[in-house]
Backbone bond lengths (Angstrom), bond angles and torsions (degrees), N, CA, C in turn:
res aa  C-N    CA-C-N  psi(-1)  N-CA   C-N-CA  omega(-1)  CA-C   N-CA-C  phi
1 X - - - 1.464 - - 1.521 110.30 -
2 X 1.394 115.51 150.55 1.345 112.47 -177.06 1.543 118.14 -126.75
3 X 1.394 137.01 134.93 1.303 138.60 -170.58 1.029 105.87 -62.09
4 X 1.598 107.07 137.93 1.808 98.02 -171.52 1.658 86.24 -96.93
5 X 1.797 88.08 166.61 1.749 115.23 -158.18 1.469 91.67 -64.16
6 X 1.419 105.05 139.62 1.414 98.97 149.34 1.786 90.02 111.84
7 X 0.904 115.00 10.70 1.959 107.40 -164.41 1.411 98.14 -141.73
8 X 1.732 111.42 149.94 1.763 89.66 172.01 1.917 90.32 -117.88
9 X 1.495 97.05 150.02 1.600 99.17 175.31 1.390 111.51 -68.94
10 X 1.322 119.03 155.07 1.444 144.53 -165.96 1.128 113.82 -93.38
11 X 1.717 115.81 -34.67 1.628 129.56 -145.32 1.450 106.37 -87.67
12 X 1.551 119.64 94.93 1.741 103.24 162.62 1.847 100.51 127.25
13 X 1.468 119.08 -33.62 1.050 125.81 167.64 1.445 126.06 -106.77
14 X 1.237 125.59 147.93 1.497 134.10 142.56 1.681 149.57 -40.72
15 X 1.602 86.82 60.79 1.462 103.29 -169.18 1.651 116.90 -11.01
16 X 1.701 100.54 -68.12 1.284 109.07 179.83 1.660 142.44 -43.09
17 X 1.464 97.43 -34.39 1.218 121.23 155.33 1.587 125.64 -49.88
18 X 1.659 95.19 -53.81 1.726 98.81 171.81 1.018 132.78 -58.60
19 X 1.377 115.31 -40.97 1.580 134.18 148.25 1.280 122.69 -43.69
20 X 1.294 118.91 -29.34 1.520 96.93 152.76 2.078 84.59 101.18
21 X 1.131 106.90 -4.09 1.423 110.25 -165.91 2.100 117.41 -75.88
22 X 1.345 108.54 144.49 1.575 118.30 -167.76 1.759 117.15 -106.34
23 X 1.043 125.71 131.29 1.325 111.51 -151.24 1.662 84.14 -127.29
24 X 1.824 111.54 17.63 1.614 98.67 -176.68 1.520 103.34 -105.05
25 X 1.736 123.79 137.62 1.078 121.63 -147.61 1.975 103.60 -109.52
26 X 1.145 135.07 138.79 0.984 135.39 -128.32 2.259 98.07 -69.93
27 X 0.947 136.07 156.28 1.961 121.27 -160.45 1.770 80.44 -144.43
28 X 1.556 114.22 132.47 1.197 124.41 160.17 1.570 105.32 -97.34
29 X 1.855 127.60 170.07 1.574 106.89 135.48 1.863 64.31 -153.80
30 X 1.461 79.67 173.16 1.488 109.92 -166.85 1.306 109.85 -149.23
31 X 1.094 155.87 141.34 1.314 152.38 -82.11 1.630 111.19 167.02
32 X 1.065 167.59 14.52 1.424 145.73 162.09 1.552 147.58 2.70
33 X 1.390 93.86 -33.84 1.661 118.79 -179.72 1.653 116.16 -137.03
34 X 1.116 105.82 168.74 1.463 103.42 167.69 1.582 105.26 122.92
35 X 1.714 111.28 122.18 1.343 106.59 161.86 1.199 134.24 -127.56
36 X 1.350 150.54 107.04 1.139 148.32 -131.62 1.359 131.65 37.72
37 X 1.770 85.24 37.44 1.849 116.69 163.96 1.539 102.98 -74.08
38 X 1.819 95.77 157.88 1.493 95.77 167.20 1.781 108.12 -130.81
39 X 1.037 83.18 171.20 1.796 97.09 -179.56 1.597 115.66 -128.81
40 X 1.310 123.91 143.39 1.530 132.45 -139.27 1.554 96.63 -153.18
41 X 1.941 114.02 92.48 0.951 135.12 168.07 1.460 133.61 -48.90
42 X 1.536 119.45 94.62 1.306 126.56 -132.10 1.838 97.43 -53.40
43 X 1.005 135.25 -159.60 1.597 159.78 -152.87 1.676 82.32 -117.33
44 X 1.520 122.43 134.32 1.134 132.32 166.48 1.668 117.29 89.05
45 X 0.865 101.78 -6.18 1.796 117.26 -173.69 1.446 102.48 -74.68
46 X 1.370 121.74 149.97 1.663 143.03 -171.12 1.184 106.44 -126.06
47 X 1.442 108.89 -53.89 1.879 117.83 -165.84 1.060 103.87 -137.58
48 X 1.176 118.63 156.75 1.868 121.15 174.23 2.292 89.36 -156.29
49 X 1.061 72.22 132.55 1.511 118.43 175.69 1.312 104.01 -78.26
50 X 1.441 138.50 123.26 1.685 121.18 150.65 1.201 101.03 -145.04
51 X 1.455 97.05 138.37 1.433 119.39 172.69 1.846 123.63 -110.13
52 X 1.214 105.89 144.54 1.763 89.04 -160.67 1.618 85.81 -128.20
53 X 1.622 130.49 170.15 1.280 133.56 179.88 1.517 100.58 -154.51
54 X 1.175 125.64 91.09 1.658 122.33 171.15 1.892 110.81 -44.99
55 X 1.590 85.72 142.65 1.684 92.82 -174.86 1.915 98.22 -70.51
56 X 1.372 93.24 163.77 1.860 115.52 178.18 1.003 115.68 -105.26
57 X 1.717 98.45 130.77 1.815 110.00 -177.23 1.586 107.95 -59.65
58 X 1.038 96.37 157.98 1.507 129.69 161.36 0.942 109.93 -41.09
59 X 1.634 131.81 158.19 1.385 136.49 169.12 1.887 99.02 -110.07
60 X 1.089 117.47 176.13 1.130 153.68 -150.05 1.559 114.41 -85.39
61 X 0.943 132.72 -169.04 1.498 139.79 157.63 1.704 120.97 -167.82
62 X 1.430 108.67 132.48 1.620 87.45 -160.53 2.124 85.08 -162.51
63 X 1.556 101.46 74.88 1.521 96.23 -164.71 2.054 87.08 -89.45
64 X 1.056 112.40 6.59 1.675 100.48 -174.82 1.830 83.70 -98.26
65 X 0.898 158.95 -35.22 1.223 149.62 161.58 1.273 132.00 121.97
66 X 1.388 97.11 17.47 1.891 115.87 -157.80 1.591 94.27 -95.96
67 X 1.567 140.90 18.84 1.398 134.08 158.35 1.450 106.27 109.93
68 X 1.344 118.47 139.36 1.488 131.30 149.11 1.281 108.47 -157.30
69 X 1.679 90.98 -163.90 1.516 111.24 -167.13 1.806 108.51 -133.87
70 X 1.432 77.86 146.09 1.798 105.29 167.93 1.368 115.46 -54.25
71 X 1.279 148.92 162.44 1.294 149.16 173.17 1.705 124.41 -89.66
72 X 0.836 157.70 108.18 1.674 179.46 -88.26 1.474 67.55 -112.07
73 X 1.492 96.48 -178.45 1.371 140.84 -165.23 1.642 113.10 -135.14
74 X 1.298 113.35 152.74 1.308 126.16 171.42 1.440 118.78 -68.14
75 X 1.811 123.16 135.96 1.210 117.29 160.25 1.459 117.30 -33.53
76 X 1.490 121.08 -175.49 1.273 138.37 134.25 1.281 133.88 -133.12
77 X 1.577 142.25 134.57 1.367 109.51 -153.74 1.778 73.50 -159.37
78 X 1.697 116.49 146.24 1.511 111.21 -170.95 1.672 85.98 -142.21
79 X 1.273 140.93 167.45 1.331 146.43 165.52 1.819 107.22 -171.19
80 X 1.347 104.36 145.86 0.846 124.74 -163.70 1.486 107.07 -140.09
81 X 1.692 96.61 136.86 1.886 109.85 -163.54 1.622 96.78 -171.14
82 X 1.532 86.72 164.52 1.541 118.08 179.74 1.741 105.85 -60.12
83 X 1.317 113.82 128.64 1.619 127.79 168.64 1.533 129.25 -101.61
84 X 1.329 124.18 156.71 1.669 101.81 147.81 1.177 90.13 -140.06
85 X 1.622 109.80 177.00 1.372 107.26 -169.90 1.861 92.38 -95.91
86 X 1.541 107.18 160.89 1.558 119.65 -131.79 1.234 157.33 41.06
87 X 1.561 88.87 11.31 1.959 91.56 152.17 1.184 118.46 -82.67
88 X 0.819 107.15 151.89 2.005 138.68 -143.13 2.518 95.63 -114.68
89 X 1.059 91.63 123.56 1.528 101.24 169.80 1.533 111.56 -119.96
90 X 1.586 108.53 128.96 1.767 105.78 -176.75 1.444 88.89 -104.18
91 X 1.700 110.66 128.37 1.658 116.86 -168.05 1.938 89.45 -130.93
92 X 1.360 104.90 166.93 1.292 131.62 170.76 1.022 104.49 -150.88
93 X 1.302 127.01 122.82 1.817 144.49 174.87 1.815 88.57 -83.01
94 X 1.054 104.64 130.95 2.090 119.92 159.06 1.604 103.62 -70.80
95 X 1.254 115.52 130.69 1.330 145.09 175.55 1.751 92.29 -71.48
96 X 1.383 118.13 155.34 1.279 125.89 153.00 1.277 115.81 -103.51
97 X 1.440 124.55 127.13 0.869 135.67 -177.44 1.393 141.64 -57.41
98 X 1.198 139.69 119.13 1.730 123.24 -145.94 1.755 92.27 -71.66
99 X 1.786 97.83 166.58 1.661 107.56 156.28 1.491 116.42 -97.38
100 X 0.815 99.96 142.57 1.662 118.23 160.61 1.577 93.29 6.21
101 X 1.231 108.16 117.73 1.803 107.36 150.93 2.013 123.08 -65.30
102 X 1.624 96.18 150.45 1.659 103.56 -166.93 1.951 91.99 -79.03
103 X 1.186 112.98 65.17 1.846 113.32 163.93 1.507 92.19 -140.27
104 X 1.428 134.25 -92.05 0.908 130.07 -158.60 1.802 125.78 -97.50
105 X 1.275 140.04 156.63 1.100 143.53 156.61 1.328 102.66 -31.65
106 X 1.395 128.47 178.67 1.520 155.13 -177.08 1.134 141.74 108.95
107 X 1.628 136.03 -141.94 1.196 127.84 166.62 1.613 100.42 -118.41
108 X 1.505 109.30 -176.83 1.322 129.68 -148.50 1.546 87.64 -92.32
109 X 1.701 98.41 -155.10 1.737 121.42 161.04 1.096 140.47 -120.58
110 X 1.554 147.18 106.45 1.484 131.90 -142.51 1.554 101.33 -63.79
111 X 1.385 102.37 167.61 2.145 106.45 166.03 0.854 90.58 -77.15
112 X 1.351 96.56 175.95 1.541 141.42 161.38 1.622 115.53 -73.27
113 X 1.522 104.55 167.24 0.988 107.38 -170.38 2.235 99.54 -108.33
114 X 1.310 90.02 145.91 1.935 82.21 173.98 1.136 104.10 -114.53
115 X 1.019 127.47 125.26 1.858 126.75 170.19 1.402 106.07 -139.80
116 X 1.817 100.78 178.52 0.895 119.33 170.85 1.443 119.37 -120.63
117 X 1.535 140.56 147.36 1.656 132.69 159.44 1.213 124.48 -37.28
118 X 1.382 96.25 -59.78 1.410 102.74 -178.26 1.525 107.93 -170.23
119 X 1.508 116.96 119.07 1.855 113.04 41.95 1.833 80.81 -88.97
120 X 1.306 98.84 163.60 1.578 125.24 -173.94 1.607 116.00 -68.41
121 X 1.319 105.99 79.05 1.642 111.11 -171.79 1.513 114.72 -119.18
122 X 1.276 134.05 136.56 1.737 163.82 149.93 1.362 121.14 -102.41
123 X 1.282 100.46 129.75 1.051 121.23 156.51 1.542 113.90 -131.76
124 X 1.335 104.28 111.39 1.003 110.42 -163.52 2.262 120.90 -56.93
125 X 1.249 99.77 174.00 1.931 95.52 167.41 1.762 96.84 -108.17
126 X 1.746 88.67 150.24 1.495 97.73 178.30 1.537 109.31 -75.32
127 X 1.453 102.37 167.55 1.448 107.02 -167.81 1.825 107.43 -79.06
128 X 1.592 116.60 163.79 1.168 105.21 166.31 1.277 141.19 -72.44
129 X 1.386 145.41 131.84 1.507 136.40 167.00 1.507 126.11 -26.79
130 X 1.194 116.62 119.76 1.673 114.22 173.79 1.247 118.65 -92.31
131 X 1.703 112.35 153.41 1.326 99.27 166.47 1.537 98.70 -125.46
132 X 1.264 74.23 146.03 1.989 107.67 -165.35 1.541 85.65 107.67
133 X 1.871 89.22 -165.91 1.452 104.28 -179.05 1.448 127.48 -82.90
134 X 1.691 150.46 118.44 1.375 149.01 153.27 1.247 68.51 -138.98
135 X 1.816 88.39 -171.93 1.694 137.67 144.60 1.415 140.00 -86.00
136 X 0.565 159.76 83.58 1.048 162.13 -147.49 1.643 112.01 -79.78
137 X 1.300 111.33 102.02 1.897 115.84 -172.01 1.245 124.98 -46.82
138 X 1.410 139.99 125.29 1.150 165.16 -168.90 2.042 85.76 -68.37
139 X 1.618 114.52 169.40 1.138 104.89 -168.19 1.709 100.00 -100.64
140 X 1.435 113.49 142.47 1.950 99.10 166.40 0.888 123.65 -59.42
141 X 1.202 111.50 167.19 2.229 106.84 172.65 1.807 101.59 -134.24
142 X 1.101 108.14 152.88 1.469 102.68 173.02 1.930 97.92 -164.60
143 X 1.394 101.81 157.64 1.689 126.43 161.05 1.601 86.06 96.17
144 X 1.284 143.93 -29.52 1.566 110.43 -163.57 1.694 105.60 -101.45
145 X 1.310 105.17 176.44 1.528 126.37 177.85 1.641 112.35 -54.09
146 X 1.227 103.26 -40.18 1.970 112.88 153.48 1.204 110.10 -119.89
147 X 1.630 100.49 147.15 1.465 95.87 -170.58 2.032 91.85 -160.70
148 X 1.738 98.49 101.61 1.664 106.91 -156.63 1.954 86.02 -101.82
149 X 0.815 103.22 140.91 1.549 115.74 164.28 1.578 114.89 -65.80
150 X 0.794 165.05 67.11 1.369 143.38 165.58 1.646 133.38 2.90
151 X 0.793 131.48 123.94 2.112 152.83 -144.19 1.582 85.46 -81.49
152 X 1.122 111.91 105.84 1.482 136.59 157.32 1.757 117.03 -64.30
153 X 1.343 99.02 117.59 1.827 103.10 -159.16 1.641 103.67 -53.59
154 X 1.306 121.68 -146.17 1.636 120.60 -174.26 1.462 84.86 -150.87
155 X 1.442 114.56 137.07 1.429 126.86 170.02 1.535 115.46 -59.26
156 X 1.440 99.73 140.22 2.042 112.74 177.99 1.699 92.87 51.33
157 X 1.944 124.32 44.66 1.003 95.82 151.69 1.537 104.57 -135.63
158 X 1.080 141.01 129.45 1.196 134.84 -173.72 1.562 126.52 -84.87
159 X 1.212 126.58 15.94 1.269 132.30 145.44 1.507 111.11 -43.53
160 X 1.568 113.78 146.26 1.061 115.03 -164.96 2.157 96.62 -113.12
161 X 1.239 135.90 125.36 1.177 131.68 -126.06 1.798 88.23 -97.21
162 X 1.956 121.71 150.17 1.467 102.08 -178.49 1.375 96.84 -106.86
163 X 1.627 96.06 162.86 1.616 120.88 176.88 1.552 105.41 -48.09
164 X 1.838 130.58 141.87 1.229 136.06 148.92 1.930 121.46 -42.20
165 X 0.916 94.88 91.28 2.202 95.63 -160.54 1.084 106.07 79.17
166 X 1.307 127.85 24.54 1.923 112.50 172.23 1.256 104.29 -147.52
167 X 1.053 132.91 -144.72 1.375 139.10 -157.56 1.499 128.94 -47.35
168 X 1.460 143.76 117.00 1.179 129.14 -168.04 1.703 110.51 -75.59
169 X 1.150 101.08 160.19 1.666 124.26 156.09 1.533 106.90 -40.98
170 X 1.436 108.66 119.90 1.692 134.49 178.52 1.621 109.00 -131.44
171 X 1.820 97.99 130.92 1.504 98.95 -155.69 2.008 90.40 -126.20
172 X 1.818 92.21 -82.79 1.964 99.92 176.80 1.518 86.05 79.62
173 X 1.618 89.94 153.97 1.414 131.94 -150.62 1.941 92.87 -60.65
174 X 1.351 103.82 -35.49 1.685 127.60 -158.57 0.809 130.52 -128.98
175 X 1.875 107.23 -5.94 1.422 129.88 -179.41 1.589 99.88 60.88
176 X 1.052 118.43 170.22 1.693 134.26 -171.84 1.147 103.25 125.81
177 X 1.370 130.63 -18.32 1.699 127.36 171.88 1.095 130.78 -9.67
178 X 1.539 139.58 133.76 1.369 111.54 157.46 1.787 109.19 -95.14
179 X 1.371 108.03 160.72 1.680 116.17 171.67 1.475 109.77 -31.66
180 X 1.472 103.67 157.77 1.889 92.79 160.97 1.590 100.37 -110.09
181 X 1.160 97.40 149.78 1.664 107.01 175.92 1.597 102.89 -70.60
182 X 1.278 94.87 143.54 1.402 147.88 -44.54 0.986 145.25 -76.78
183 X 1.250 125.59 120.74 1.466 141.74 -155.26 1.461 138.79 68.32
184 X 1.439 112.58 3.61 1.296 105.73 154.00 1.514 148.27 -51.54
185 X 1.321 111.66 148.29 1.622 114.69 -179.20 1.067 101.99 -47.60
186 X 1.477 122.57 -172.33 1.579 136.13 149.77 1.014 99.57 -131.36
187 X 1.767 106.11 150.08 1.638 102.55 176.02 1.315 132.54 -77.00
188 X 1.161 121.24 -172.35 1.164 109.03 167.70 1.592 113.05 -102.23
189 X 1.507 96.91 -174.17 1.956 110.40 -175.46 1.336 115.16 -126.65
190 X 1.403 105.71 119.54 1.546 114.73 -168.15 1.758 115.28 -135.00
191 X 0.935 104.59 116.82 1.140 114.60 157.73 1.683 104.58 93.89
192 X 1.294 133.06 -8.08 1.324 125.72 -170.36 1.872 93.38 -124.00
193 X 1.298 127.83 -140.06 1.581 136.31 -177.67 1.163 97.57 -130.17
194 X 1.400 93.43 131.65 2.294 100.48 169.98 1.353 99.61 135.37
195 X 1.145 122.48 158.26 1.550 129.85 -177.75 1.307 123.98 -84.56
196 X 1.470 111.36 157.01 1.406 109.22 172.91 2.085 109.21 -53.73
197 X 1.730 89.45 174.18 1.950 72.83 -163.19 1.455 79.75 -107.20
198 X 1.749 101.23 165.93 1.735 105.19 -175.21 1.417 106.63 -101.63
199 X 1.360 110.25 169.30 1.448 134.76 -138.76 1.707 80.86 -87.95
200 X 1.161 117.69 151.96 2.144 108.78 159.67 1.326 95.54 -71.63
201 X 1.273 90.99 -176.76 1.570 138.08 156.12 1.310 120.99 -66.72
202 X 1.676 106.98 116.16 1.893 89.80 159.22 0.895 118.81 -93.65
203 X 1.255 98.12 -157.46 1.879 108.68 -155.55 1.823 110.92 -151.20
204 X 1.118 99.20 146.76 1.739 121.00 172.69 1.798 106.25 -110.29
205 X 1.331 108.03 150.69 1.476 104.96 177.33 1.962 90.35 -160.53
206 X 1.089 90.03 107.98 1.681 92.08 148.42 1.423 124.03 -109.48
207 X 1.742 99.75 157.25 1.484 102.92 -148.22 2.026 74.52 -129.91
208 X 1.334 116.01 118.70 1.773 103.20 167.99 1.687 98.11 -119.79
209 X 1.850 103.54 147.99 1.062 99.95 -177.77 1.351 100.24 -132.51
């Protein structure tokens, strides 16, 4: 008997295979903490996606009333490349940076930085809150396919500044805020008792497909 034209036979092989077809189903993890942690690209993986967000400075403290500032914001930096499953990533999540302690006037604490070993990625931590008037620097970013700076606060304003795709802008009646995850500033604290608010946490996220 002969296969008619136009059809492929079934009998003896692995259709699916011929097709060229993938039975691996798309795996997030996401990350908050971790320093000179690693990550272990599941079995079946092609591509992996990672996105990194430097943690947000600290806000400020300024209970005598003469002006400050909110704390910068975290880089953002995302890249995308070839995987297999058991390659190994050495990551560090960026700390957010505390605010101002409730004793004295001053400025805050910059973030942290989130990266990776390799491939060679930063996202930078936002800068710390001042008191009086500057800015306080948004975080750098460098090595990926996007690579967003982090939103540099505005002088004598105590809004606390939000992450590029992550965390929004945090202000309150009195400021003391903390950042929103991920990577926002915190604001600062003016004029009442309590500390500047602290910066979040950044973050790592791999995406394998």
């Amino acid at each position: 008997n002969q296969t008619p034209r136009g059809t492929v036979p079934t009998s003896g092989f692995n259709l699916s295979a011929f097709v060229g077809q993938s039975n691996f189903s798309p795996v997030t993890r996401t990350y908050d903490t971790g320093t000179a942690a690693t990550e272990t690209a599941p079995a079946g993986a092609t591509t992996v996606r990672i996105t990194l967000w430097g943690g947000g400075g600290g806000g400020a403290r300024d209970i005598a009333g003469g002006g400050n500032t909110g704390g910068a914001s975290g880089a953002y930096v995302r890249k995308t490349q070839a995987t297999s499953g058991g390659t190994t990533y050495t990551y560090t999540v960026g700390a957010g940076g505390p605010g101002r302690a409730n004793s004295t006037d001053g400025g805050g604490t910059a973030g942290g930085a989130s990266t990776i070993s390799s491939p060679a990625l930063s996202a930078g931590g936002g800068g710390a809150g001042f008191l009086g008037a500057g800015s306080a620097a948004g975080g750098t970013a460098s090595g990926g396919d996007i690579n967003t700076a982090g939103n540099s606060s505005v002088s004598l304003h105590k809004q606390g500044m939000g992450s590029p795709n992550g965390g929004a802008n945090v202000s309150g009646v009195q400021g003391g805020v903390a950042g929103s995850v991920p990577g926002g500033g915190g604001s600062s604290k003016m004029n009442i008792a309590g500390a500047g608010g602290a910066g979040a946490a950044g973050r790592i996220e791999f995406y394998y497909t």
